[in-house]
PDB file with SEQRES, HELIX, SHEET and CRYST1 records, atoms N, CA, C and O in Angstrom:
SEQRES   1 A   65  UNK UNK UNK UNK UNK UNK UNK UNK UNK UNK UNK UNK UNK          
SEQRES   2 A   65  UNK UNK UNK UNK UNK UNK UNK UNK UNK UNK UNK UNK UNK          
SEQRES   3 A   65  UNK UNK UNK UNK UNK UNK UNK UNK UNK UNK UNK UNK UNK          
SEQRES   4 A   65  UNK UNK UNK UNK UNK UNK UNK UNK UNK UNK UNK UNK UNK          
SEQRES   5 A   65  UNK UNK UNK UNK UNK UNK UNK UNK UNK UNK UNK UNK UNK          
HELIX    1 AA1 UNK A    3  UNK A   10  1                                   8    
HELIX    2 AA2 UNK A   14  UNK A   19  1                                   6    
HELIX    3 AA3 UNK A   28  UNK A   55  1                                  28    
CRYST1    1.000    1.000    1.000  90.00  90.00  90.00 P 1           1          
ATOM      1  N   UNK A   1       7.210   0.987  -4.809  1.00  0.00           N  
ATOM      2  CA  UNK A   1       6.539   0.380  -5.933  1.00  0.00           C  
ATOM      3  C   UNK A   1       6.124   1.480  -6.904  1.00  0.00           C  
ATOM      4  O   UNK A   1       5.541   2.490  -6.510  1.00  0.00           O  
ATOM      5  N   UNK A   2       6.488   1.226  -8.399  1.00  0.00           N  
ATOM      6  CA  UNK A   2       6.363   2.115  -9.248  1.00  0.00           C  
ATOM      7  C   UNK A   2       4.478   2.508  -9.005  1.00  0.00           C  
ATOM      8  O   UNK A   2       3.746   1.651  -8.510  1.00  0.00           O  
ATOM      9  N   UNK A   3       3.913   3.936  -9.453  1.00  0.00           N  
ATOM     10  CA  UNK A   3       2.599   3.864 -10.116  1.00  0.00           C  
ATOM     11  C   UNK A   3       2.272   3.033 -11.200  1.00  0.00           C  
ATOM     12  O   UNK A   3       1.046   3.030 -11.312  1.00  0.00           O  
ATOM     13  N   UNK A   4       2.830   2.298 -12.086  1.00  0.00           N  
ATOM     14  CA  UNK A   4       2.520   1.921 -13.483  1.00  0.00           C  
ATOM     15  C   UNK A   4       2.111   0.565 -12.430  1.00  0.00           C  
ATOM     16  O   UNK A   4       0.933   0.295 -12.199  1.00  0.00           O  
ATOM     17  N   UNK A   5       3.063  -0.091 -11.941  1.00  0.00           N  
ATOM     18  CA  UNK A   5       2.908  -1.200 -11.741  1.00  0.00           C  
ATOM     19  C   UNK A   5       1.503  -1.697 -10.765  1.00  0.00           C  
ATOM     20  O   UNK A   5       0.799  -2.679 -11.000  1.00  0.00           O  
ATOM     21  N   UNK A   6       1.364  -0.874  -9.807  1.00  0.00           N  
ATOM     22  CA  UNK A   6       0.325  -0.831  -8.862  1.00  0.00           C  
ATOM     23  C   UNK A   6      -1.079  -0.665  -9.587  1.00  0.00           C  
ATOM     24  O   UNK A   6      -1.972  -1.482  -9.366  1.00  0.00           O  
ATOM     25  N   UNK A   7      -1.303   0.642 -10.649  1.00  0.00           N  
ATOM     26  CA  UNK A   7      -2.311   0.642 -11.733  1.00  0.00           C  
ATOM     27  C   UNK A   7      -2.710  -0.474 -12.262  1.00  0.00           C  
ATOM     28  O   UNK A   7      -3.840  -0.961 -12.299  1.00  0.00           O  
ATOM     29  N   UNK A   8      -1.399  -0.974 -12.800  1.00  0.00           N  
ATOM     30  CA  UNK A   8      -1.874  -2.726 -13.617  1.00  0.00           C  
ATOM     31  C   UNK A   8      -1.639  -3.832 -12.636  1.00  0.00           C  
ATOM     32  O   UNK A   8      -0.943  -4.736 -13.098  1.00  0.00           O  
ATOM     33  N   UNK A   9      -1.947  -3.956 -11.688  1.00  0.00           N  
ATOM     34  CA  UNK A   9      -2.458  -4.795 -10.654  1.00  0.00           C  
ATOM     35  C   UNK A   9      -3.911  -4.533 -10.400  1.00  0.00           C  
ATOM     36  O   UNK A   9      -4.870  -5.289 -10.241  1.00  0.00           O  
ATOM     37  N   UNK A  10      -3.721  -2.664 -10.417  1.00  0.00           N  
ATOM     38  CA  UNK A  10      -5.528  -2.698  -9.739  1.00  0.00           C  
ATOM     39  C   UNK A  10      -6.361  -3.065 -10.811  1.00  0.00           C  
ATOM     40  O   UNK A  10      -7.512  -3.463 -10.634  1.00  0.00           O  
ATOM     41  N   UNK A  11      -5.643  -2.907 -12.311  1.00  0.00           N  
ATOM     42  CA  UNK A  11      -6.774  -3.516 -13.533  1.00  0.00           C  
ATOM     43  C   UNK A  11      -7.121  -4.342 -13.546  1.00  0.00           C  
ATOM     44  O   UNK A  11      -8.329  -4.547 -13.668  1.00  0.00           O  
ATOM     45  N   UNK A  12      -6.111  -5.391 -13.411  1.00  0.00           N  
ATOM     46  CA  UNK A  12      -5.984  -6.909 -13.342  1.00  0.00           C  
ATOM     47  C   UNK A  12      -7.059  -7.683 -12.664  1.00  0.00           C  
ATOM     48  O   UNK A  12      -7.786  -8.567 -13.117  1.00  0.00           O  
ATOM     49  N   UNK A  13      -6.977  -6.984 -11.097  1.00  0.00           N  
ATOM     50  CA  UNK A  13      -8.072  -7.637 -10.099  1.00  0.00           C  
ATOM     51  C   UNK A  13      -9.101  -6.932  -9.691  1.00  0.00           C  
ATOM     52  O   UNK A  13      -9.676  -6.993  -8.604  1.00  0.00           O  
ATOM     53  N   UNK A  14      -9.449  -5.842 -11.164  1.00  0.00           N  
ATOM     54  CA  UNK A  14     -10.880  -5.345 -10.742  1.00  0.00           C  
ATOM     55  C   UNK A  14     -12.042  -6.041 -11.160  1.00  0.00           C  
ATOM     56  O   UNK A  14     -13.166  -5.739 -10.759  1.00  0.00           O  
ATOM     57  N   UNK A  15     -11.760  -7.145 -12.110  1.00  0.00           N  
ATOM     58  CA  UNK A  15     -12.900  -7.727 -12.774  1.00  0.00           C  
ATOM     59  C   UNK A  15     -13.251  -8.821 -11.582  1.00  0.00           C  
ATOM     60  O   UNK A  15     -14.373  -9.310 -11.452  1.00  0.00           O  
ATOM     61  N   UNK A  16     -12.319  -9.076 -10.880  1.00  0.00           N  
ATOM     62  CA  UNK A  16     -12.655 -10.340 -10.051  1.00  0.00           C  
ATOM     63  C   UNK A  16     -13.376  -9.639  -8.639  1.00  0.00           C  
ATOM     64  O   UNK A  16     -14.446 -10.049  -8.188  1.00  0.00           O  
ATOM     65  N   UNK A  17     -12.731  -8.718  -8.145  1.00  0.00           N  
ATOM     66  CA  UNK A  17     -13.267  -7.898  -7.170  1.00  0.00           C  
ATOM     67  C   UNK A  17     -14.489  -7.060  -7.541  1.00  0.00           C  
ATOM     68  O   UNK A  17     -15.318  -6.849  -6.655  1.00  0.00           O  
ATOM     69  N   UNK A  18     -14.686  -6.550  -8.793  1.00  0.00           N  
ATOM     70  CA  UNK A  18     -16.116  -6.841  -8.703  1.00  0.00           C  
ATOM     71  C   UNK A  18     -17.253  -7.703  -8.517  1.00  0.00           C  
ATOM     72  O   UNK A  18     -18.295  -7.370  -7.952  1.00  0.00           O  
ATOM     73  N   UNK A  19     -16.967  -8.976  -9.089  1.00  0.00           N  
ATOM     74  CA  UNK A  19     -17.616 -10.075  -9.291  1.00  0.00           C  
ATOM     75  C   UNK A  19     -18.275 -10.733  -7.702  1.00  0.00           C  
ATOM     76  O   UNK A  19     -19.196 -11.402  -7.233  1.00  0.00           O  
ATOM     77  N   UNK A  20     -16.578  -9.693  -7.208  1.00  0.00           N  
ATOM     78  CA  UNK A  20     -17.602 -10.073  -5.502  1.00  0.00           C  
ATOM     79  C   UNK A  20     -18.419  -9.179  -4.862  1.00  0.00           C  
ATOM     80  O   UNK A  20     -18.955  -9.359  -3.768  1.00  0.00           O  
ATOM     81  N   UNK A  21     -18.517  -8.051  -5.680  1.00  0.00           N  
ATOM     82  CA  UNK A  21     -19.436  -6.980  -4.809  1.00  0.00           C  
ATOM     83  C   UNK A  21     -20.381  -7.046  -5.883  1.00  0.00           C  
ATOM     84  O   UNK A  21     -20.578  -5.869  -6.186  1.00  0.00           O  
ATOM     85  N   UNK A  22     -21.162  -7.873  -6.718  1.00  0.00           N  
ATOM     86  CA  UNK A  22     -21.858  -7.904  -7.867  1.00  0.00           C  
ATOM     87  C   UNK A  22     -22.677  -8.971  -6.250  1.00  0.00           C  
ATOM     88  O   UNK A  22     -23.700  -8.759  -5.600  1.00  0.00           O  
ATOM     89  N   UNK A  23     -21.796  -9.884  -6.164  1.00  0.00           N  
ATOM     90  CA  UNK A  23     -22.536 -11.289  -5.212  1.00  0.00           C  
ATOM     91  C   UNK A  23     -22.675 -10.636  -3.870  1.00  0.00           C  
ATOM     92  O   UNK A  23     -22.811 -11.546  -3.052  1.00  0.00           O  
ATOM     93  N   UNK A  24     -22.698  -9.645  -3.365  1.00  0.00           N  
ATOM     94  CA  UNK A  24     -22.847  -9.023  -2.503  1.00  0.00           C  
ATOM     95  C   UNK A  24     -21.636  -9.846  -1.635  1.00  0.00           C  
ATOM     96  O   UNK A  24     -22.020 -10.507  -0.670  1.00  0.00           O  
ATOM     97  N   UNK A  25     -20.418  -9.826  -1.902  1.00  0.00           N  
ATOM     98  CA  UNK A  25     -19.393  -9.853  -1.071  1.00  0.00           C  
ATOM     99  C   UNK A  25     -18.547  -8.931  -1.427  1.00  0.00           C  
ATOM    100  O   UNK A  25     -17.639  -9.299  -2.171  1.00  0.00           O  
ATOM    101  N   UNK A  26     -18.596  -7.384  -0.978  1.00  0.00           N  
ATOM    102  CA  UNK A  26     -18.368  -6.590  -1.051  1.00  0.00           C  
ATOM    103  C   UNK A  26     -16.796  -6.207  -0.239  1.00  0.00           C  
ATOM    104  O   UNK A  26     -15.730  -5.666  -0.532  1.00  0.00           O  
ATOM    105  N   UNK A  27     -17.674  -7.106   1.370  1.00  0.00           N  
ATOM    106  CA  UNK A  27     -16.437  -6.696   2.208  1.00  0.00           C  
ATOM    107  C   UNK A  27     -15.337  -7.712   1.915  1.00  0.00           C  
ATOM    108  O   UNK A  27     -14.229  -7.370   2.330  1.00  0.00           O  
ATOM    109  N   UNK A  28     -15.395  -8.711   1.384  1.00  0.00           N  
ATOM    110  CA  UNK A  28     -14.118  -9.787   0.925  1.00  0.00           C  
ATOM    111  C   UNK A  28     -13.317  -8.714   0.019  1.00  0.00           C  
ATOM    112  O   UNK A  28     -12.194  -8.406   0.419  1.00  0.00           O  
ATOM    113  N   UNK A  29     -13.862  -8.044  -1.319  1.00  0.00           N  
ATOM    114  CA  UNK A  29     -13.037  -7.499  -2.157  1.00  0.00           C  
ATOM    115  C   UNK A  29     -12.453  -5.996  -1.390  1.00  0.00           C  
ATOM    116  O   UNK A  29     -11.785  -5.128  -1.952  1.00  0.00           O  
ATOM    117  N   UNK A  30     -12.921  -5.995   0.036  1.00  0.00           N  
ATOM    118  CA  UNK A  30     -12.816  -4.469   0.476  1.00  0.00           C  
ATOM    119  C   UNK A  30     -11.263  -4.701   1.343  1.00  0.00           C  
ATOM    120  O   UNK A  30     -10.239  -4.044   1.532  1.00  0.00           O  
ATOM    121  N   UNK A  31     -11.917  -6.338   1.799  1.00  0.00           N  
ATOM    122  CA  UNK A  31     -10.570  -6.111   3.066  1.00  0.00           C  
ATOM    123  C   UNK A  31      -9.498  -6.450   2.016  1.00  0.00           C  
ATOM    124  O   UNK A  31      -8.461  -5.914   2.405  1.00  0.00           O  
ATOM    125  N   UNK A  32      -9.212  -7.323   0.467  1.00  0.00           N  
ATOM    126  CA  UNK A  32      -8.218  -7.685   0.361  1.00  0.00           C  
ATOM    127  C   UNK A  32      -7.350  -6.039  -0.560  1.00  0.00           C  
ATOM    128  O   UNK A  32      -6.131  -5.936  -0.694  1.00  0.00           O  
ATOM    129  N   UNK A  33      -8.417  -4.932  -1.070  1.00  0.00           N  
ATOM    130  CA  UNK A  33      -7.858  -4.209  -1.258  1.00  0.00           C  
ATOM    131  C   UNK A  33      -7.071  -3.456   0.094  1.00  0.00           C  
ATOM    132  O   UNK A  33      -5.965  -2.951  -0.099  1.00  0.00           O  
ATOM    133  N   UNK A  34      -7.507  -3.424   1.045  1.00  0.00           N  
ATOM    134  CA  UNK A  34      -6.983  -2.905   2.311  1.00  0.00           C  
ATOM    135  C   UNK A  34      -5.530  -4.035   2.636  1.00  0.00           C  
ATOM    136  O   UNK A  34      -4.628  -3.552   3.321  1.00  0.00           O  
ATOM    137  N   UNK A  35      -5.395  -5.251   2.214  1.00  0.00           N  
ATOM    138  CA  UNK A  35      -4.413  -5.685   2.411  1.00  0.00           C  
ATOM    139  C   UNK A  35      -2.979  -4.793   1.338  1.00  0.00           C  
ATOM    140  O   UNK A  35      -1.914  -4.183   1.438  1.00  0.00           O  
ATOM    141  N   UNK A  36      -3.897  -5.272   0.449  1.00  0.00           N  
ATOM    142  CA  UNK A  36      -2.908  -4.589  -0.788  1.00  0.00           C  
ATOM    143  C   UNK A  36      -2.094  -3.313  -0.662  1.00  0.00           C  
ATOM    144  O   UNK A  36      -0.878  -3.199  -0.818  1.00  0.00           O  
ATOM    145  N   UNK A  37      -3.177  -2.166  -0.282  1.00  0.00           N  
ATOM    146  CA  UNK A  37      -2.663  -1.355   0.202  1.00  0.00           C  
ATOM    147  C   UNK A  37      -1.439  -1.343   1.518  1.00  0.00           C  
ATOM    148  O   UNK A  37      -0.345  -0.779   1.525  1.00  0.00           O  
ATOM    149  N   UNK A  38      -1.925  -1.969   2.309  1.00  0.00           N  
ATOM    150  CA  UNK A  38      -0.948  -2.024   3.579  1.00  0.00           C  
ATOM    151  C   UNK A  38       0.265  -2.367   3.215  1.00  0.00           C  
ATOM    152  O   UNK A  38       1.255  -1.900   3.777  1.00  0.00           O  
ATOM    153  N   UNK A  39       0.350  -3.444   1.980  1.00  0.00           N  
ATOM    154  CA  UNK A  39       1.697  -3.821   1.753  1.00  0.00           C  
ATOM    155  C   UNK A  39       2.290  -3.132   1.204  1.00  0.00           C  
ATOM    156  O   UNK A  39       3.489  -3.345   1.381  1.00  0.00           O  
ATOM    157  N   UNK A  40       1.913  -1.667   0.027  1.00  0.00           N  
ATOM    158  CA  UNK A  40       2.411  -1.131  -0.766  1.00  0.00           C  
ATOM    159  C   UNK A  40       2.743  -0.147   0.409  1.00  0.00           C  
ATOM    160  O   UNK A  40       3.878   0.287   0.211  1.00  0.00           O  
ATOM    161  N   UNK A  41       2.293   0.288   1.360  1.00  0.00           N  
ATOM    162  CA  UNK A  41       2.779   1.110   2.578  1.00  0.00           C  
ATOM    163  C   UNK A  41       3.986   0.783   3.499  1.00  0.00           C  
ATOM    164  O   UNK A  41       4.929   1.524   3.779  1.00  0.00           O  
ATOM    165  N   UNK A  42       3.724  -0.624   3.949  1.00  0.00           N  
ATOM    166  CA  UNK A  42       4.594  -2.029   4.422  1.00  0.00           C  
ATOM    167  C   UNK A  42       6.149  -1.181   3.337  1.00  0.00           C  
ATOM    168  O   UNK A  42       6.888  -0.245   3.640  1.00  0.00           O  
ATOM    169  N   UNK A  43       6.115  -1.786   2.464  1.00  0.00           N  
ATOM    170  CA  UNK A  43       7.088  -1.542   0.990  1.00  0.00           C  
ATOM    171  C   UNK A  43       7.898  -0.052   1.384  1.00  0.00           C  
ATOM    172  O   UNK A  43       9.062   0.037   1.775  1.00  0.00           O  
ATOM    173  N   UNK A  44       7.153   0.813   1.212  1.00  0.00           N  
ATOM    174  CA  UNK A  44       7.498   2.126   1.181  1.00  0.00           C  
ATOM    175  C   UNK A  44       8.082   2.559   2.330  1.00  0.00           C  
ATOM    176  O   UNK A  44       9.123   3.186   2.133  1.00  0.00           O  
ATOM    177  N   UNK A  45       7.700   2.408   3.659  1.00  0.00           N  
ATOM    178  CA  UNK A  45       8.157   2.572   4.807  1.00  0.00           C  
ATOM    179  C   UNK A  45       9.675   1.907   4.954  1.00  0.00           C  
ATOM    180  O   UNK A  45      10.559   2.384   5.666  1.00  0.00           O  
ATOM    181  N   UNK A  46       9.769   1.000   4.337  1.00  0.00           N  
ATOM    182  CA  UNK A  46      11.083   0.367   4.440  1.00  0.00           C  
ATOM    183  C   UNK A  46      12.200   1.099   3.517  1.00  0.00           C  
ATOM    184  O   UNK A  46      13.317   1.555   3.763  1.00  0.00           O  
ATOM    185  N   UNK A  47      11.445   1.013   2.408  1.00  0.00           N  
ATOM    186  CA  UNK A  47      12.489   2.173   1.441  1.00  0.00           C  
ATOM    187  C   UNK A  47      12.967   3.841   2.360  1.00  0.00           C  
ATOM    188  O   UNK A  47      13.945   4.559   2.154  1.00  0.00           O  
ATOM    189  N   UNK A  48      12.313   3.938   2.945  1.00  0.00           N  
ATOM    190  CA  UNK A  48      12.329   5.023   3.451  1.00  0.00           C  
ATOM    191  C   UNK A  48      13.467   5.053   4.600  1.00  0.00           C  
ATOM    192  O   UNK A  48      14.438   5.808   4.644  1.00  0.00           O  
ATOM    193  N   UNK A  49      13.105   4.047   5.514  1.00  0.00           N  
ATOM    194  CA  UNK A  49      13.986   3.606   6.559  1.00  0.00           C  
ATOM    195  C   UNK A  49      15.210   3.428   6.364  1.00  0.00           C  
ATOM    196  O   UNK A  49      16.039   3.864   7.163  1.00  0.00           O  
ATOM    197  N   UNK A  50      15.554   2.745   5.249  1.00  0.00           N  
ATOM    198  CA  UNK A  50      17.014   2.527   4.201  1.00  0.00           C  
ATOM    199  C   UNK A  50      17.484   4.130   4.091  1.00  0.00           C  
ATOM    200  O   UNK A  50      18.262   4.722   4.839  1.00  0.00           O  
ATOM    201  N   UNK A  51      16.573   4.788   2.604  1.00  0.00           N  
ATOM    202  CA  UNK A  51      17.609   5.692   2.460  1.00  0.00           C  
ATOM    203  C   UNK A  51      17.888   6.482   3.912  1.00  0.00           C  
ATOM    204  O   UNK A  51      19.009   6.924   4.165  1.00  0.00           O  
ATOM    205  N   UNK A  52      16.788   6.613   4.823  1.00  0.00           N  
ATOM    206  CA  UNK A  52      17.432   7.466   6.447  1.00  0.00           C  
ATOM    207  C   UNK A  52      19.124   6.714   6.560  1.00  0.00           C  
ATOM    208  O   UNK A  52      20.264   7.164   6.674  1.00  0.00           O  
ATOM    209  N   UNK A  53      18.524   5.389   6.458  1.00  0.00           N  
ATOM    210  CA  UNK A  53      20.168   5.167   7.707  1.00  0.00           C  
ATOM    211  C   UNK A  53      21.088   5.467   6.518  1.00  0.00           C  
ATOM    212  O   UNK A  53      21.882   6.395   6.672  1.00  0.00           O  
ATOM    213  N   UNK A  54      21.088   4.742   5.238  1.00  0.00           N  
ATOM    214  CA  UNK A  54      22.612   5.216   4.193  1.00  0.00           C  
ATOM    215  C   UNK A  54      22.816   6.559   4.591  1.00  0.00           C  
ATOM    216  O   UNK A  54      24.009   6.734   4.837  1.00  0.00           O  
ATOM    217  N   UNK A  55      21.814   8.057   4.831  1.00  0.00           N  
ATOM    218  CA  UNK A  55      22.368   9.016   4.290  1.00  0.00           C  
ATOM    219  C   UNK A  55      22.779   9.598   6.007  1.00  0.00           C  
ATOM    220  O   UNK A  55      23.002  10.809   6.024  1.00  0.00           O  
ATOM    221  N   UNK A  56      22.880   9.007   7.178  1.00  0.00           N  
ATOM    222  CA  UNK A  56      23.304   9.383   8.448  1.00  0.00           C  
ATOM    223  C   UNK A  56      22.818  10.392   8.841  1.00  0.00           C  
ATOM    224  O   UNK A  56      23.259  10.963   9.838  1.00  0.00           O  
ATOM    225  N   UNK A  57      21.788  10.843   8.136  1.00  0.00           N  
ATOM    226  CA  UNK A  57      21.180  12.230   8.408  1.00  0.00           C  
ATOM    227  C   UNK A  57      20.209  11.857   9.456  1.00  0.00           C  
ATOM    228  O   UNK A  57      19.349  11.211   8.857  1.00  0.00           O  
ATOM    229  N   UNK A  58      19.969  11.907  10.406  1.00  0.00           N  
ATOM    230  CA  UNK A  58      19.119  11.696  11.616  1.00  0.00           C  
ATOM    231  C   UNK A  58      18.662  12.616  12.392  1.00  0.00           C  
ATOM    232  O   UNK A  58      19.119  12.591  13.535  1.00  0.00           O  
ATOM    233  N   UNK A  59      17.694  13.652  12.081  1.00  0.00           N  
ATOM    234  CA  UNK A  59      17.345  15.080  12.611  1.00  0.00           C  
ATOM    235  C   UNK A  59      16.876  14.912  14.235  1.00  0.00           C  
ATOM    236  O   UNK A  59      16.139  13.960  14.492  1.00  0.00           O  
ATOM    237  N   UNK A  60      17.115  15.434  14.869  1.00  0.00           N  
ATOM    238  CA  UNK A  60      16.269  15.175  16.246  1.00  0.00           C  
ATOM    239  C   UNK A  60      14.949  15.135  16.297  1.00  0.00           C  
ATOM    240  O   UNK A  60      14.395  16.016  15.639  1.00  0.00           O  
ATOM    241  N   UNK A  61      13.928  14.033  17.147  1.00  0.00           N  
ATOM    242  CA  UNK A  61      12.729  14.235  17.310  1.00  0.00           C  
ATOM    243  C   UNK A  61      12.544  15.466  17.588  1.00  0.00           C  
ATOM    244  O   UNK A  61      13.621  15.997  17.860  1.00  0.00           O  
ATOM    245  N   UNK A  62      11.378  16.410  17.667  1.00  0.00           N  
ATOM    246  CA  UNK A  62      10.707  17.017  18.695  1.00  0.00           C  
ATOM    247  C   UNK A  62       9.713  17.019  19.399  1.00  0.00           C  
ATOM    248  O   UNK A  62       9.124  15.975  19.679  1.00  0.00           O  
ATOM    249  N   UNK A  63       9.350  18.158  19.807  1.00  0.00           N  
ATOM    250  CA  UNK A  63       8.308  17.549  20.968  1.00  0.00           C  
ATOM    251  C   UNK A  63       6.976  17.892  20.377  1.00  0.00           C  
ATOM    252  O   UNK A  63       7.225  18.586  19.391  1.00  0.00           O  
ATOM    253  N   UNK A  64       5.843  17.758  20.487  1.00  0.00           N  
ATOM    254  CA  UNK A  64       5.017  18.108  20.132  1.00  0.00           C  
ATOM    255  C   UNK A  64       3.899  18.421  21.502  1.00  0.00           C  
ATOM    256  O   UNK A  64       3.164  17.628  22.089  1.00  0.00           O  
ATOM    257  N   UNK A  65       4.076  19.641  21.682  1.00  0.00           N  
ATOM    258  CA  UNK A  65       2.903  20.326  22.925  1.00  0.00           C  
ATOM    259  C   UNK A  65       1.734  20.797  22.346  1.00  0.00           C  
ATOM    260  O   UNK A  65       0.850  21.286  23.049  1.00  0.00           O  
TER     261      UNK A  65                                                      
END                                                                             
């Protein structure tokens, strides 16, 4: 997901997500930014997973002692 686009989402739903930490529902506007986030992570992880397999490049794990 581009930065531009994610920015003008967070503009979009800051007036409303305040409005809930104004009413002291703070943690409603907290968990749905934590959703938001997860999905833009969700998103990215997959892009990621893609270009791995197109480019057959598959490095070996290692170990970590």
């Amino acid at each position: 997901m581009k930065v531009n686009r994610i920015m003008v989402i967070l503009i979009i739903f800051a007036w409303p997500l305040y409005y809930l930490y104004e009413r002291e529902l703070g943690a409603i506007s907290f968990l749905l930014l934590a959703i938001f986030f997860l999905y833009i992570s969700i998103i990215e992880i997959k892009k990621l997973k893609q270009e791995n397999s197109l480019n057959g490049d598959q490095s070996p794990r290692q170990k970590i002692e």
